[in-house]
C-alpha positions in Angstrom: 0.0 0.0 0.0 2.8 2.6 0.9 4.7 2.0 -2.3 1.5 1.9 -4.6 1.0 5.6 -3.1 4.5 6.3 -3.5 4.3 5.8 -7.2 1.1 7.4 -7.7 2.6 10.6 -6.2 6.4 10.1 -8.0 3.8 10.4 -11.5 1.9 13.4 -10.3 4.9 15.2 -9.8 6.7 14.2 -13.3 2.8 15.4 -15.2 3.3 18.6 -13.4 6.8 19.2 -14.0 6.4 20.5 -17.6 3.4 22.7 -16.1 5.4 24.0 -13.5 8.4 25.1 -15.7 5.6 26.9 -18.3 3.9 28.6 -15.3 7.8 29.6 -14.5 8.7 31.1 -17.4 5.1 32.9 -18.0 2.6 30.1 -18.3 3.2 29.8 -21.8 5.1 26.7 -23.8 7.8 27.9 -27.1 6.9 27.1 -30.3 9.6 26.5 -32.6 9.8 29.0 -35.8 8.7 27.6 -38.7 9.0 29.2 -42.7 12.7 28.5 -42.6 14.3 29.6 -46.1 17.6 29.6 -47.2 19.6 32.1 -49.3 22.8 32.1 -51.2 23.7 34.4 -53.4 27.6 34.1 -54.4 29.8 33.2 -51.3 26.5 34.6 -49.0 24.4 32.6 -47.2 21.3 34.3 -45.4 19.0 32.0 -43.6 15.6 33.7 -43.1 12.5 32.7 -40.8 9.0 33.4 -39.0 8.3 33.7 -35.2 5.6 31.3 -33.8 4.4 33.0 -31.7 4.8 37.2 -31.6 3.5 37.7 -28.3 6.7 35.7 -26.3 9.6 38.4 -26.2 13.0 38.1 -25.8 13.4 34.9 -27.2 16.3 34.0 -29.4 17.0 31.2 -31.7 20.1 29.2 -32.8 20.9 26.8 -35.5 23.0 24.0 -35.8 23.9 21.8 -38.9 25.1 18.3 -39.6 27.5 17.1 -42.3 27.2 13.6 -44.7 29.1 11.4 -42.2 28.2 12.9 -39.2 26.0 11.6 -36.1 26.1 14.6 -33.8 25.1 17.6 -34.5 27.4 21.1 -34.8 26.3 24.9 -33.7 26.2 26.9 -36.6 28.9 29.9 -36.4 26.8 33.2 -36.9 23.4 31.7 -36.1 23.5 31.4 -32.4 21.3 33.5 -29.8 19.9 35.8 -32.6 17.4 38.1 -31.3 16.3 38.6 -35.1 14.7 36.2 -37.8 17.7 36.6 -40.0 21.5 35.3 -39.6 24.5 35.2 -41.5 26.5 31.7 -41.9 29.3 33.2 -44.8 32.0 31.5 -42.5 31.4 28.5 -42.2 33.9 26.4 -44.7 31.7 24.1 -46.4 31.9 21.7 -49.6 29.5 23.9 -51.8 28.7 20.2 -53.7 28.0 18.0 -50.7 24.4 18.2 -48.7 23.9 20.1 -45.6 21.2 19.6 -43.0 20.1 22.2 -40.6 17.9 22.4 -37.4 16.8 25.4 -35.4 14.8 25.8 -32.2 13.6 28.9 -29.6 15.4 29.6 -26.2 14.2 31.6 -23.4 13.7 30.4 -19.9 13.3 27.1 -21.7 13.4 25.9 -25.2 11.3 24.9 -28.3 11.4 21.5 -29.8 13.9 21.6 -32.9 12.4 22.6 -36.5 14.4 20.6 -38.9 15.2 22.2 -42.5 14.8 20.3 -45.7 18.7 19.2 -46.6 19.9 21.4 -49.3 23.0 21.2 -52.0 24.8 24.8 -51.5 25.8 25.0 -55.1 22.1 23.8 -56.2 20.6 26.3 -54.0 22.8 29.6 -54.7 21.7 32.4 -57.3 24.0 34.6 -59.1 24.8 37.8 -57.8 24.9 41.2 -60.2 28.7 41.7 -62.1 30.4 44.9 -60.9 30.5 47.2 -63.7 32.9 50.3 -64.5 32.5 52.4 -68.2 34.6 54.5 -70.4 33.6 56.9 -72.5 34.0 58.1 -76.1 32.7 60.5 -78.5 30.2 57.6 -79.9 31.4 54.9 -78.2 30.8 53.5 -74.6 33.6 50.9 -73.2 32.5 48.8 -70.2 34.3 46.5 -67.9 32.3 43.5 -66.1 33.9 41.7 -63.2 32.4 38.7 -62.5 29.7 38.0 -59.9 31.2 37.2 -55.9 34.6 37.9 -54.5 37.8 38.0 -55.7 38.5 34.4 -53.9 35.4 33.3 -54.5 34.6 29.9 -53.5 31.2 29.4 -54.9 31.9 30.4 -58.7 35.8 29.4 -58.5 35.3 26.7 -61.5 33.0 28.6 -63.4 34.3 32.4 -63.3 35.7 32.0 -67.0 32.2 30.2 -67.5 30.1 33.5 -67.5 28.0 35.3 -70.3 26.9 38.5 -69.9 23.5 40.4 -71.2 22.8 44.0 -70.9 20.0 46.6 -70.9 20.9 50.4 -72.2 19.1 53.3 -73.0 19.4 57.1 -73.1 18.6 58.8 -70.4 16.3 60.7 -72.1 14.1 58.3 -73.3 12.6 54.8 -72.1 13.3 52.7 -75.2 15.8 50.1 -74.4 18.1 48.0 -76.4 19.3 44.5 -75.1 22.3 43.5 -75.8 23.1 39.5 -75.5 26.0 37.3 -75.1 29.0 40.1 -74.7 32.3 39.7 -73.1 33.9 40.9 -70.0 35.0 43.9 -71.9 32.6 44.9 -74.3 32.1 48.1 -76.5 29.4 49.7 -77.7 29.2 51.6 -80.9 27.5 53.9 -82.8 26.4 56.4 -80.3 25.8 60.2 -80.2 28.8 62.3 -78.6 27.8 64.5 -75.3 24.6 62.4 -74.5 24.0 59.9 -71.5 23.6 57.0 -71.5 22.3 54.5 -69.0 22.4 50.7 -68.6 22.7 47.1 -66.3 24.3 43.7 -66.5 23.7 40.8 -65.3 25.8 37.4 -65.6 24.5 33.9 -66.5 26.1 30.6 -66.4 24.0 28.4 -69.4 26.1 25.6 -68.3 23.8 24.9 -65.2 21.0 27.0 -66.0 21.3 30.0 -63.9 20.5 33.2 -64.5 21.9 36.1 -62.1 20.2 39.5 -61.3 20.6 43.2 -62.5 23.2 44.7 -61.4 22.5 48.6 -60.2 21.8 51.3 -62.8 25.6 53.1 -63.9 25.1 56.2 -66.2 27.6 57.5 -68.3 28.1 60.8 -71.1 29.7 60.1 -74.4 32.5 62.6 -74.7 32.8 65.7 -77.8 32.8 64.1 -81.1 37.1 63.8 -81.8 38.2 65.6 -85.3 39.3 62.2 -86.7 36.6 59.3 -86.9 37.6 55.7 -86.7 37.8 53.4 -89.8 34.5 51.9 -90.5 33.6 48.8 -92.9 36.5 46.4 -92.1 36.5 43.7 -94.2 39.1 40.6 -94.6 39.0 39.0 -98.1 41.5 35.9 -99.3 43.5 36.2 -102.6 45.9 33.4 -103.3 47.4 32.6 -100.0 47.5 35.9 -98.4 44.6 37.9 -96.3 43.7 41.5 -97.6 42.3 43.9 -95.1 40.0 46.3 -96.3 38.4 49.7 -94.8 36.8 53.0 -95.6 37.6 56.1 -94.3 37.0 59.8 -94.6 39.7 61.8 -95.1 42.5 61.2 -97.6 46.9 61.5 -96.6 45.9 59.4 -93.1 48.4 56.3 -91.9 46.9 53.4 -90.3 47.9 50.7 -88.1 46.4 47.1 -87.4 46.2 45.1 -84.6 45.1 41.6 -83.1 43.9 40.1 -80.1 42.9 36.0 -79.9 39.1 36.2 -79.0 39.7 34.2 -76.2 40.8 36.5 -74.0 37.8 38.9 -74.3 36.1 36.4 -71.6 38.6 36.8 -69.3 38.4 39.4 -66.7 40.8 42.7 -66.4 42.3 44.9 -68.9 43.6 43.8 -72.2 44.7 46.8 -73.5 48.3 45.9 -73.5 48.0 42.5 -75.1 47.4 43.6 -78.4 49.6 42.8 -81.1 50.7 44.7 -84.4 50.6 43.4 -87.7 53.8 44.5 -88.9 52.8 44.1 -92.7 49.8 46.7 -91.8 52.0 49.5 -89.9 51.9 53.1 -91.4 50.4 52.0 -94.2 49.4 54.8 -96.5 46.4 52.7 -98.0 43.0 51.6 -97.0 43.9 47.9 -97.3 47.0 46.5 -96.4 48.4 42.5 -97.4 49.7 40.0 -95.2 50.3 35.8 -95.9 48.2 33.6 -94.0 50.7 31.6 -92.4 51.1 34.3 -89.8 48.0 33.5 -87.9 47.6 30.1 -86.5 43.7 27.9 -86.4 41.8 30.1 -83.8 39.2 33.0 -83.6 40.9 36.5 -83.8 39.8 40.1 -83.2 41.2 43.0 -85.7 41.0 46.6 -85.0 42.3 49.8 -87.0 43.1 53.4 -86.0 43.7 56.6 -88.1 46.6 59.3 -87.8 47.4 62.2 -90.1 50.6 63.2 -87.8 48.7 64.7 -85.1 46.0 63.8 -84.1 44.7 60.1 -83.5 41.3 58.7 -84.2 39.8 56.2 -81.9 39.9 52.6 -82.3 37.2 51.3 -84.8 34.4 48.7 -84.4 36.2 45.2 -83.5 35.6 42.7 -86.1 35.9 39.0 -85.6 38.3 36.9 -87.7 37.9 33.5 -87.5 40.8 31.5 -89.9 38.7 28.6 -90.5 36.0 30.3 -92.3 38.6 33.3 -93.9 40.9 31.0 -95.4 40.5 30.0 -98.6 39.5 26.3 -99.6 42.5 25.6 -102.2 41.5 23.1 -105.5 42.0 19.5 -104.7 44.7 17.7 -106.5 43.7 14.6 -108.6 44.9 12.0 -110.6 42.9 10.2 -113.6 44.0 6.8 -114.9 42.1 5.6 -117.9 40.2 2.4 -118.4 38.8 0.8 -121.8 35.5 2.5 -121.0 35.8 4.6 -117.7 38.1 6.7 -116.3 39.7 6.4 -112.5 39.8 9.7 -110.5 41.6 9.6 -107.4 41.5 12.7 -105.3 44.5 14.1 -103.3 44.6 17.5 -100.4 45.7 20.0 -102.1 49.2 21.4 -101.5 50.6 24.8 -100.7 53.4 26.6 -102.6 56.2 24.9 -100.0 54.5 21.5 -101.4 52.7 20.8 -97.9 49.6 19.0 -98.1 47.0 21.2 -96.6 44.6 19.5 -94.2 41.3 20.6 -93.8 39.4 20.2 -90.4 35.8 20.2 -92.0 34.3 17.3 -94.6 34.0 18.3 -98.4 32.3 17.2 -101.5 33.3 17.8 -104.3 32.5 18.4 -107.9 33.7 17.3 -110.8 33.1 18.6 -114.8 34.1 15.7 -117.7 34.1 16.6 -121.3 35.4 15.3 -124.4 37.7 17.2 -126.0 35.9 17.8 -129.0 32.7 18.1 -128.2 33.1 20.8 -124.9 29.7 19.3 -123.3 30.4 19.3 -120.0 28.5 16.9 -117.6 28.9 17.2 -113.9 28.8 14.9 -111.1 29.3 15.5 -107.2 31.2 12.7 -105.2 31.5 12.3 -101.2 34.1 10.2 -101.7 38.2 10.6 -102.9 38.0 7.6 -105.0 35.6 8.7 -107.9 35.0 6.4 -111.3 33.3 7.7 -114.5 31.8 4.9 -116.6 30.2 4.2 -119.8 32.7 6.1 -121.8 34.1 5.5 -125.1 37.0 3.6 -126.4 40.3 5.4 -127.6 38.5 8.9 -126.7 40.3 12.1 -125.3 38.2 13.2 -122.0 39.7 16.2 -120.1 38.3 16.7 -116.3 38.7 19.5 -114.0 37.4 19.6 -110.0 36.3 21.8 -107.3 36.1 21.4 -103.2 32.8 22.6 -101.3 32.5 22.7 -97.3 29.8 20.4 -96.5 29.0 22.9 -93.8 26.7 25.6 -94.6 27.8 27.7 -91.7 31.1 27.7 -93.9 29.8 28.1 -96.9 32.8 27.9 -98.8 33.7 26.5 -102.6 37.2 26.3 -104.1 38.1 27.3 -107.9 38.4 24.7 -110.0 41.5 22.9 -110.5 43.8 22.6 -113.9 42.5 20.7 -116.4 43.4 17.5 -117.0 42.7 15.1 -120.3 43.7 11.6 -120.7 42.5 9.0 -123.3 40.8 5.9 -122.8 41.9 2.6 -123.7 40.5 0.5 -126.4 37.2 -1.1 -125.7 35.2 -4.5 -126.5 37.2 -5.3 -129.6 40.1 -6.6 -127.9 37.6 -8.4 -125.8 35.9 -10.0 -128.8 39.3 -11.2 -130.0 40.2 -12.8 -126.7 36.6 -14.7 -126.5 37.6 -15.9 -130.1 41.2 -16.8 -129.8 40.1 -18.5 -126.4 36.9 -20.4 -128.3 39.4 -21.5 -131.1 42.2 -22.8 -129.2 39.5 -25.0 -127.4 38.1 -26.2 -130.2 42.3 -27.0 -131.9 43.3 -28.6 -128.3 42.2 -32.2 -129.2 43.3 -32.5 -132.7 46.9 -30.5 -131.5 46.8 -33.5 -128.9 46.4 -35.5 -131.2 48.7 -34.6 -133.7 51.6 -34.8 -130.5 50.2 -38.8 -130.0 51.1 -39.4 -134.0 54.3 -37.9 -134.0 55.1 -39.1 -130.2 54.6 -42.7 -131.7 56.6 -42.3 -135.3 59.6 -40.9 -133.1 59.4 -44.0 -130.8 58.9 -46.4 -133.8 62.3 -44.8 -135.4 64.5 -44.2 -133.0 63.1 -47.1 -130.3 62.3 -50.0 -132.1 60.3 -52.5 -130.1 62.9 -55.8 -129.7 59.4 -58.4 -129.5 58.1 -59.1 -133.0 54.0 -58.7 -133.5 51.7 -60.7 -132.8 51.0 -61.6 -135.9 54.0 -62.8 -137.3 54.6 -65.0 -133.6 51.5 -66.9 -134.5 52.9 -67.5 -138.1 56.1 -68.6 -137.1 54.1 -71.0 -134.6 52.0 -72.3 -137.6 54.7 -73.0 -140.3 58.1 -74.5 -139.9 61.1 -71.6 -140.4 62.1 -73.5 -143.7 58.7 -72.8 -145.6 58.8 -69.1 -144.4 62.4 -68.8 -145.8 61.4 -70.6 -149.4 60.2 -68.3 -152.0 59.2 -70.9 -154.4 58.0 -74.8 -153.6 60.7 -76.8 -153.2 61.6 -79.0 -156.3 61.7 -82.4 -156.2 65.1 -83.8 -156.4 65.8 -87.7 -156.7 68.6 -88.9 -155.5 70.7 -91.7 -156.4 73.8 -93.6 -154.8 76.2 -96.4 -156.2 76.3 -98.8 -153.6 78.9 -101.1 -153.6 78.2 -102.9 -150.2 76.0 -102.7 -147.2 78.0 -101.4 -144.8 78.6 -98.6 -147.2 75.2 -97.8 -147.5 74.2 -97.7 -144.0 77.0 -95.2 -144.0 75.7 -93.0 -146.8 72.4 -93.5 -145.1 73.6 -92.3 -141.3 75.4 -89.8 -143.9 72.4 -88.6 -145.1 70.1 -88.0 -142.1 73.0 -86.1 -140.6 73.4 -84.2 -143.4 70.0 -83.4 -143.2 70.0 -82.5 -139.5 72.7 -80.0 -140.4 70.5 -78.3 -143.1 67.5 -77.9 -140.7 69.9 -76.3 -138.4 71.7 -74.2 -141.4 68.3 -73.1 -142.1 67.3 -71.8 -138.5 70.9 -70.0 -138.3 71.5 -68.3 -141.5 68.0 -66.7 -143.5 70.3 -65.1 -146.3 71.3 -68.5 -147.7 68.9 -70.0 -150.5 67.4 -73.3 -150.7 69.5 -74.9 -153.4 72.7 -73.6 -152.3 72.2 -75.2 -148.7 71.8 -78.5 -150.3 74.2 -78.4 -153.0 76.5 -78.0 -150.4 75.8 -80.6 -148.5 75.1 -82.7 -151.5 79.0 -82.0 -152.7 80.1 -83.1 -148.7 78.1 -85.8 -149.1 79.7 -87.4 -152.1 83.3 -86.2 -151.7 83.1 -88.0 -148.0 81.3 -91.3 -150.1 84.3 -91.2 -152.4 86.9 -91.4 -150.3 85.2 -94.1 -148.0 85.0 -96.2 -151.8 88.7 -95.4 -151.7 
């Protein structure tokens, strides 16, 4: 029971604590401000906010922020115990590209709840601040110098101060018509004004890259000077001829000098004066002419500006109007070089860059097409055609005709808008046509049709020359199966054989048996005489052997 009581009275206590501390400090409980916006303009940030309640005074509030990375919260330097709903944070270091989270509460006697502030990017959230603006003035001319927006150390525009473009709004100060101005440099100069009139305008800075847009800057007024006795040159022109740059101008008053000078465009954007970085053209120094020459090679690739100024001795004329000179689109687009090799009906173009004086290919930074005339050179009717490509045939020509062809190079772009002269002329004559063709089918047809009887003709004489000069040893066939059929004697008799009797004295047996063995030797010999010897005739074999015969019988009667 005594603890159950214990407790109840522990929780009365803790529910009137919070009622105790209000009653303390008034009665009444803080809000917390709410309407928090944030502001940064440049390298200035201005946070900005609405009291909750108006009737609580002397309260203050105070901020603190929290980094990516970070669990615990910081105070905010600048924003702590402000009696005001405005405060200044400008020195706090932060990375202008990472997010930032900020929370801000009431203090008196007590303290609101925190009011936590959507996270923000600082670059994302700051606005571009007006340019500072100083002018010059001349007779009709006004000159102005534009800083860019924030400090000289900025931090907020430190990668994008050579980034900015610049618009303006002038007008006379007379009058209320105005005449904008777009896209000018950091030193910009304004022409064709009346002398001793003012003259009133504003600039303000953009940064197209991220799509911001700065403010006005303040108002800056200016008089345009008495009008000077000399006027500047006016209609400057550059032209090409051949491979030098003619500069052209008009001018007023006869026995003046002149003198040229250049400045790459580039530097226009950046900040601060560039009086002193001007360059003289030494080939347009005291010249005594409205135009002066110099070659080409003496400006590089790039965008230039060109100026001019009058002198009679004594007196000086301003500058003139700043024209922009851009070597790309000045210089001149030289002929292309080609060579043509002829076919039997067509002719081969092959297209080269053309070459300077010094033989140096030129190389050219933009496409081209190009166009090319044919004619032949009898008839002068020229047809054109217009090729993309460096390798360029012409068909459907005749055979053994003179054609002559001559080219020209356009820039494909039209901002360019540039076209060469055409180049020399070149002729060249084609080669012979289908009749050499025709021949070739024929002589080709014919030697197929002569191949069998030329291999032929090779078998024949192949065979005589191994019948002359190697002989076969192996007698035909024909005359082996005679030879088998009839005994060598018959084939060696030219005429039948004559019948021949033959008689013998015989004196005694013995002797005959002897003539007899005689005799069928004899005749053995002549069958083998016969076989051996085929030049001997018939009758002379046996006569011979006939005379043996009875010689040897005589002697055995003996």
């Amino acid at each position: 029971m005594m603890v159950t009581l214990l407790g109840a009275t522990t929780l009365v206590l803790v529910t009137l604590a919070p009622w105790v501390l209000s009653a303390a400090a008034g009665g009444k409980n803080l809000k917390s401000p709410q309407k928090v916006e944030v502001d940064i303009i440049d390298d200035t940030f201005i946070l900005r906010w609405n009291r909750s309640d108006e009737s609580v005074g002397n309260v203050t509030f105070s901020f603190d922020y929290q980094k990516p990375g970070m669990d615990n919260w910081i105070k905010l330097p600048g924003c702590q115990n402000i009696t005001s709903t405005k405060c200044n944070f400008s020195s706090l270091k932060l990375n202008i590209y990472e997010e930032i989270k900020l929370r801000i509460r009431a203090e008196k006697e007590n303290t609101s709840s925190w009011y936590e502030v959507d996270s923000f990017t600082p670059f994302r959230k700051a606005q571009i601040g007006p340019p500072e603006v100083h002018l010059e003035a001349e007779d009709k001319a006004i000159v102005i110098h534009i800083s860019p927006p924030g400090t000289k150390d900025s931090v907020m525009w430190a990668l994008d101060g050579l980034s900015f473009t610049y618009s303006l709004v002038i007008w006379k100060n007379s009058s209320s018509v105005e005449e904008r101005i777009e896209n000018i440099y950091s030193r910009h100069k304004i022409y064709k004004l009346s002398p001793e009139t003012t003259y009133c305008l504003k600039v303000k800075a953009a940064l197209l890259t991220s799509r911001k847009i700065g403010v006005y800057s303040p108002v800056h007024c200016i008089k345009t000077t008495v009008e000077n006795e000399l006027p500047p040159p006016e209609n400057i022109e550059v032209i090409v001829q051949n491979q030098n740059y003619v500069l052209k101008w008009d001018y007023t008053y006869a026995n003046m000098t002149f003198q040229v000078q250049w400045l790459h465009a580039f530097l226009k954007r950046n900040p601060g004066n560039h009086l002193y970085k001007w360059k003289q053209i030494r080939e347009c120094e005291n010249v005594k002419t409205t135009r002066c020459v110099f070659p080409q090679n003496i400006f590089q690739k790039g965008i230039y500006l060109l100026r001019v100024q009058a002198s009679d001795g004594n007196n000086t004329s301003f500058w003139s109007e700043e024209i922009k000179f851009d070597t790309e689109i000045q210089a001149s687009l030289l002929p292309p070089v080609f060579n043509v090799r002829s076919l039997s009906d067509s002719l081969c173009i092959s297209i080269g860059a053309p070459q300077r004086s010094e033989n140096k290919p030129v190389i050219q930074d933009y496409p081209l097409i190009y166009e090319i005339l044919f004619w032949e050179n009898i008839s002068k009717a020229e047809r054109k055609i217009i090729e993309k490509k460096t390798d360029v045939t012409i068909p459907n020509l005749k055979p053994l005709t003179v054609y002559c062809v001559k080219a020209r190079a356009h820039s494909m772009d039209e901002k360019l808008n540039k076209s060469s002269v055409f180049s020399d002329v070149v002729c060249e004559e084609t080669k012979s046509g289908n009749t050499s063709k025709i021949w070739l089918i024929i002589g080709i047809f014919t030697g197929l049709l002569a191949l069998p009887f030329v291999i032929y003709a090779v078998k024949v004489l192949l065979r005589c020359i191994n019948y002359v000069f190697f002989p076969s040893l192996k007698p035909s066939s024909n005359i082996d199966e005679y030879f088998s059929e009839q005994p060598l004697k018959n084939l060696l008799l030219l005429t039948s054989e004559e019948q021949i009797e033959k008689c013998f004295i015989i004196e005694n047996i013995s002797t005959i048996a002897t003539g007899e063995e005689t005799n069928q030797t004899d005749e053995d010999h002549k069958k083998y005489s016969s076989q051996t010897s085929q030049d001997s005739g018939n009758y002379s074999n046996e006569d011979e052997s006939e005379n043996k015969t009875s010689e040897e019988l005589q002697q055995d009667f003996i």
